[in-house]
PASEBA-1860 file (N, C-alpha, C; in nm, 3 decimals):
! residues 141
1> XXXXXXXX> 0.155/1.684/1.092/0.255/1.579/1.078/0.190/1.462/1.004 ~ 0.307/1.382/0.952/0.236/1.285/0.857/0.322/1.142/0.905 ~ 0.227/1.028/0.848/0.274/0.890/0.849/0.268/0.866/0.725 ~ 0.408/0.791/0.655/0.461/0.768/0.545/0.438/0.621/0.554 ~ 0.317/0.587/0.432/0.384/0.438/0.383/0.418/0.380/0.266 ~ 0.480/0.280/0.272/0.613/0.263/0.181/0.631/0.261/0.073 ~ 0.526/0.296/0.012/0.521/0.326/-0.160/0.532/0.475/-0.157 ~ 0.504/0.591/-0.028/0.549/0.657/-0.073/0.667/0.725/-0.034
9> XXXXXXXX> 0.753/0.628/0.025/0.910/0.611/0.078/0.969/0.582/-0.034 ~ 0.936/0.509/-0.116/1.000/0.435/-0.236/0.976/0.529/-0.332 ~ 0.896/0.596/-0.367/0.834/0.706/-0.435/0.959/0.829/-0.469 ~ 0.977/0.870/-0.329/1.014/0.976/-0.304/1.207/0.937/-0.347 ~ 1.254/0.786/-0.264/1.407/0.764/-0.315/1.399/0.773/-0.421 ~ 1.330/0.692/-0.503/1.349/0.708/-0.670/1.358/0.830/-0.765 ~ 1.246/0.962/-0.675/1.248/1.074/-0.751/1.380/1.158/-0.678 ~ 1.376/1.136/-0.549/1.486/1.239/-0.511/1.616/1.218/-0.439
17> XXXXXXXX> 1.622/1.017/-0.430/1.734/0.994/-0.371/1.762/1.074/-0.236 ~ 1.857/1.064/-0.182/1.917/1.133/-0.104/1.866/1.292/-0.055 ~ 1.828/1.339/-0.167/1.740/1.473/-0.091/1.624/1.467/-0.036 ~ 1.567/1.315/-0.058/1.461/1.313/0.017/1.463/1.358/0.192 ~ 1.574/1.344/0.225/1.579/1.355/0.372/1.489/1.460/0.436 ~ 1.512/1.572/0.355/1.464/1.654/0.421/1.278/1.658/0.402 ~ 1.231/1.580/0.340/1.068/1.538/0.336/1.084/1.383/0.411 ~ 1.155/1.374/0.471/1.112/1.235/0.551/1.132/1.268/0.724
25> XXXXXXXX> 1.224/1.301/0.731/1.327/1.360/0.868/1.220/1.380/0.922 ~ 1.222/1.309/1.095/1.138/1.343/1.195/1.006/1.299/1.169 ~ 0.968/1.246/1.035/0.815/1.199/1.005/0.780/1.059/1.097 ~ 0.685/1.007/1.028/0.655/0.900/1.135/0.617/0.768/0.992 ~ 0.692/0.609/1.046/0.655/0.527/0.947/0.596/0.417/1.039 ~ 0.596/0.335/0.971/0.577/0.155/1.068/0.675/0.076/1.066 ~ 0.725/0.001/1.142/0.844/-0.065/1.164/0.872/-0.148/1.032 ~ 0.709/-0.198/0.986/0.702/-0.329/0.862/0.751/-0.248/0.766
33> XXXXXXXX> 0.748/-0.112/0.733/0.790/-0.012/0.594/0.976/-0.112/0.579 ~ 1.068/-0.138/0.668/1.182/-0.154/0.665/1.165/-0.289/0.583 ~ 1.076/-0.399/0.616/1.090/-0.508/0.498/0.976/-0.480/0.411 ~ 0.884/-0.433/0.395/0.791/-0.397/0.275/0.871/-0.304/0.151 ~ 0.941/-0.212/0.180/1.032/-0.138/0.135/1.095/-0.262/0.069 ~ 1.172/-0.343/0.139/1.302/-0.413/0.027/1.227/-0.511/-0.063 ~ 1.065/-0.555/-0.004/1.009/-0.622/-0.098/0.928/-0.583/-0.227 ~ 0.885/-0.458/-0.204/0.864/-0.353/-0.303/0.990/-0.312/-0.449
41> XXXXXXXX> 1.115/-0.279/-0.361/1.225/-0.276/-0.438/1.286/-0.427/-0.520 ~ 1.268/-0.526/-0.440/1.231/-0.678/-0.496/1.158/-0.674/-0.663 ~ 1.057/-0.638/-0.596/0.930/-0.671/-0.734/0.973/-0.565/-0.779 ~ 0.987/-0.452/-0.787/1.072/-0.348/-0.936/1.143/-0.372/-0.941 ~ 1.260/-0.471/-0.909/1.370/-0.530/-1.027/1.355/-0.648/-1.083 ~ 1.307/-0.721/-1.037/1.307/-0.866/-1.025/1.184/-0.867/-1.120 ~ 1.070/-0.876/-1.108/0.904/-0.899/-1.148/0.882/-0.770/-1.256 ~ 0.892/-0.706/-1.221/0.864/-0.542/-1.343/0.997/-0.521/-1.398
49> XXXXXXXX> 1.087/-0.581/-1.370/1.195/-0.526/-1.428/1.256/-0.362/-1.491 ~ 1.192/-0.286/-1.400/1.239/-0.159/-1.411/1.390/-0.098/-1.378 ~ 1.461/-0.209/-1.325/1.559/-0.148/-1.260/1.676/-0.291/-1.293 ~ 1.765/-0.227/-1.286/1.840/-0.356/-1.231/1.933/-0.404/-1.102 ~ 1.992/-0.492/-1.068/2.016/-0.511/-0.930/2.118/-0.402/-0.870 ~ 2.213/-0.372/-0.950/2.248/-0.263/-0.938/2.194/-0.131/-0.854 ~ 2.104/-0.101/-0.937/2.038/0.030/-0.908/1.931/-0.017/-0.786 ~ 1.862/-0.117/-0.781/1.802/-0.171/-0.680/1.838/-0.184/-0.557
57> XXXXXXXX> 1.966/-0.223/-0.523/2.073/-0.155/-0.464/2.150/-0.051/-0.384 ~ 2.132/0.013/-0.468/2.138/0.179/-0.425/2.029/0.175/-0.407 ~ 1.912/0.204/-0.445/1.769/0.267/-0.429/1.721/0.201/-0.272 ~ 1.766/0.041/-0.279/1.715/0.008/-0.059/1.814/0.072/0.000 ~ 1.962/0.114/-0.034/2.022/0.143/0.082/1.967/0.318/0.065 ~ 1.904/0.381/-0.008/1.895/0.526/-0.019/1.747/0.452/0.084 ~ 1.658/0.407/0.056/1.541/0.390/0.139/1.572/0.388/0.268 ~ 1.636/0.248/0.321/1.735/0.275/0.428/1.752/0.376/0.480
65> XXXXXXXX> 1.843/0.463/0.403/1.891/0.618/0.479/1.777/0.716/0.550 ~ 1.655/0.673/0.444/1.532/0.744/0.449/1.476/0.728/0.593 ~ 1.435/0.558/0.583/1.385/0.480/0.687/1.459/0.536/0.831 ~ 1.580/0.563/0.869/1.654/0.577/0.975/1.630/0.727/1.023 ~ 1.582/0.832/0.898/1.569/0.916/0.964/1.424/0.946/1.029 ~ 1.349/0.871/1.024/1.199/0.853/1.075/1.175/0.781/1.197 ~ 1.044/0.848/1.270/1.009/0.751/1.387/0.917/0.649/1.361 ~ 0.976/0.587/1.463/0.870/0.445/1.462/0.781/0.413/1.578
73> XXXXXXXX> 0.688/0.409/1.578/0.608/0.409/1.716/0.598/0.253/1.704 ~ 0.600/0.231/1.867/0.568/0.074/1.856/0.424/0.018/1.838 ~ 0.482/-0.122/1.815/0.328/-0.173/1.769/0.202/-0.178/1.878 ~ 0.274/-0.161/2.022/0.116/-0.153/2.111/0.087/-0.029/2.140 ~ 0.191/0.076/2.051/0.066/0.196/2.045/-0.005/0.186/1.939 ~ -0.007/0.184/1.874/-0.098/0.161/1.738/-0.252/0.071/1.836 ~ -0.237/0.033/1.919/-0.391/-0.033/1.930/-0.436/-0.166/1.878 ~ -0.353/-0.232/1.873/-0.379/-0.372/1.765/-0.547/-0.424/1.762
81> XXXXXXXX> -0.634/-0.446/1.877/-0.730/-0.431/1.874/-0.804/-0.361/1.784 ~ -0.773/-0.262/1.811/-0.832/-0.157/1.699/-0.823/-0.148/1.537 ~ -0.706/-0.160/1.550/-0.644/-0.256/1.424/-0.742/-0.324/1.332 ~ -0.781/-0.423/1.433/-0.827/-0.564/1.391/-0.979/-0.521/1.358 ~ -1.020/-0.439/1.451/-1.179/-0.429/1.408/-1.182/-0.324/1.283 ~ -1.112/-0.255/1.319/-1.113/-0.147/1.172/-1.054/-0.227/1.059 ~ -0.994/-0.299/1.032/-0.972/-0.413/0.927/-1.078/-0.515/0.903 ~ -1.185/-0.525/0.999/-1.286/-0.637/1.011/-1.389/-0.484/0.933
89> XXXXXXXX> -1.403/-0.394/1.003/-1.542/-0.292/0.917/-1.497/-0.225/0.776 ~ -1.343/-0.242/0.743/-1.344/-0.173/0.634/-1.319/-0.290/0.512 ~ -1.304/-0.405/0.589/-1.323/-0.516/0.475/-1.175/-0.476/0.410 ~ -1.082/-0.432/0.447/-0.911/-0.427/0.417/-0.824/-0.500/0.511 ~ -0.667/-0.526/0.458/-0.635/-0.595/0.548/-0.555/-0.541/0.701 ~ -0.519/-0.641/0.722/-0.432/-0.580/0.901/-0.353/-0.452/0.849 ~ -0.279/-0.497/0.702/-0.148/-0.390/0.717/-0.224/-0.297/0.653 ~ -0.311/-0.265/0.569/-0.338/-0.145/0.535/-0.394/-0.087/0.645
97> XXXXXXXX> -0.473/-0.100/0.735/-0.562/-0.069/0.851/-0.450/0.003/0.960 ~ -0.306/-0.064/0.940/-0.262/-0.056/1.018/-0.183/0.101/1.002 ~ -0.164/0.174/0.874/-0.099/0.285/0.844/-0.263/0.357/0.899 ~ -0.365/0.321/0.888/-0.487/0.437/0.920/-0.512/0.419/1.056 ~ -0.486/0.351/1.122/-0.536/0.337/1.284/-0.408/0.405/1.323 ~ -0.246/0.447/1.291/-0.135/0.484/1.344/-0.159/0.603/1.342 ~ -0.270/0.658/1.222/-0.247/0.757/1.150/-0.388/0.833/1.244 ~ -0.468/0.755/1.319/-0.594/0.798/1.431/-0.521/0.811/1.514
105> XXXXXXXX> -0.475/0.712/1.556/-0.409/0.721/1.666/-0.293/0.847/1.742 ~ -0.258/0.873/1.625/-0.158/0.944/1.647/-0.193/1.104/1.615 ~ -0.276/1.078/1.521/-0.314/1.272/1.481/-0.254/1.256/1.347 ~ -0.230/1.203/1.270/-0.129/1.198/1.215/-0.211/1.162/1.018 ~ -0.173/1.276/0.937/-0.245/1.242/0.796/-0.130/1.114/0.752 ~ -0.195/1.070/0.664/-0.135/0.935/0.549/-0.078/0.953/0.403 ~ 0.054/0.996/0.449/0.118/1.009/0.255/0.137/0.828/0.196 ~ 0.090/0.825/0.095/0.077/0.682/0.011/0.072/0.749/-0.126
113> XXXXXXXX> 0.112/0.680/-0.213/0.115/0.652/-0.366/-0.011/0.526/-0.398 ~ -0.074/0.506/-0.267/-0.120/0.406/-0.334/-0.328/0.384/-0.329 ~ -0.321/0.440/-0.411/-0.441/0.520/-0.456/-0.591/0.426/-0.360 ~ -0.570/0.279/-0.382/-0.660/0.239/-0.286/-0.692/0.242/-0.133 ~ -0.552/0.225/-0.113/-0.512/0.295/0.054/-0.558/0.406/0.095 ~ -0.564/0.505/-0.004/-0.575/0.618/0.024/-0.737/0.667/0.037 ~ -0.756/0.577/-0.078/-0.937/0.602/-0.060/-1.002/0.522/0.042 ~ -0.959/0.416/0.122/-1.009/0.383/0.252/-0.953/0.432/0.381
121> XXXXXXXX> -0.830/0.509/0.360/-0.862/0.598/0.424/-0.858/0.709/0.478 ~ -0.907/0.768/0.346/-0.961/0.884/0.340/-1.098/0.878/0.461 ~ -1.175/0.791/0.455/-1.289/0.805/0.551/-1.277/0.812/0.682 ~ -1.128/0.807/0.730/-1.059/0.817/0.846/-0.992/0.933/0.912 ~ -0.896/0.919/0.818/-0.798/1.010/0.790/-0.800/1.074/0.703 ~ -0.696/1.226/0.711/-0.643/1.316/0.597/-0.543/1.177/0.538 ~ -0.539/1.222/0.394/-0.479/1.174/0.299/-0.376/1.230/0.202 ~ -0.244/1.208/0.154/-0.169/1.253/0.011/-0.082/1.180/-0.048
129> XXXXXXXX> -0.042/1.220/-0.163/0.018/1.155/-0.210/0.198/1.207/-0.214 ~ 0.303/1.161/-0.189/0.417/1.181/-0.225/0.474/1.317/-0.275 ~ 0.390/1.335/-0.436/0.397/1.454/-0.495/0.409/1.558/-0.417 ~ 0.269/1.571/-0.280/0.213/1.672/-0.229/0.293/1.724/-0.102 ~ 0.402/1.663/-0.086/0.466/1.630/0.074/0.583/1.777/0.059 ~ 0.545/1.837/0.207/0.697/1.988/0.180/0.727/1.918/0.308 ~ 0.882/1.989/0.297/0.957/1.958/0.377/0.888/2.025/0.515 ~ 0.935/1.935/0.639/0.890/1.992/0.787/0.985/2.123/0.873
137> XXXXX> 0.937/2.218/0.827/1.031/2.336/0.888/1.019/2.353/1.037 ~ 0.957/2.248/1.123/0.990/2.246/1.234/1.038/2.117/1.291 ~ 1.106/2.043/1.238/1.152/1.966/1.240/1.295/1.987/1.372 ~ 1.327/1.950/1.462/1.418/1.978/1.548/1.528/1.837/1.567 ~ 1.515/1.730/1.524/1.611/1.643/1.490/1.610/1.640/1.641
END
């Protein structure tokens, strides 16, 4: 099982919209993915101008759809402590620390798009990227 963060939530609406469901369903995110997500989608319309508000639009409420079908563990399982020191030894911050300590914590590998994330932690955790993600055929909803 995997923990999704939000670049590669955003990743996945953009390439597959709506079929993403079935590579998200039953996965596991962080509560913050729900506003990192719309601020992500923010800066690709707004700042990069890849999109326009329109499509920006559609693309949070398809994230949205995404986001709802995923669990969220709360924040005092994650260990905040733990958190904090593994953000203090890896010299990264709370929130990146915080997809790799969910991702200890839980058993759980790290899908990201986001290549630095991924290489800190990798020394933790299994790691992938978006591309690499199949759907969960045991998935029981």
């Amino acid at each position: 099982m995997e923990i999704l963060e939000v670049s590669a939530i955003v990743n996945l609406a953009i390439r597959r919209g709506e079929r993403a469901v079935d590579l998200v369903k039953g996965r596991v995110t962080l509560e913050l993915a729900f506003y990192e997500s719309g601020n992500g989608v923010w800066k690709l319309c707004s700042l990069k101008h890849k999109m326009t508000r329109e499509q920006a639009t559609t693309l949070i409420e398809t994230v949205s759809n995404l986001l709802d079908m995923m669990k969220t563990p709360s924040y005092d399982e994650l260990l905040p402590g733990e958190i904090l020191q593994l953000a203090f030894d890896e010299k990264r911050t709370y929130y990146d620390t915080t997809y790799t300590q969910a991702g200890k914590a839980k058993g759980l590998s790290l899908v990201t798009n986001d290549r630095h994330l991924a290489a800190a932690a990798a020394h933790h955790i299994r790691t992938k990227s978006s591309h690499e993600l199949q759907p969960d055929l045991n998935w029981r909803g």
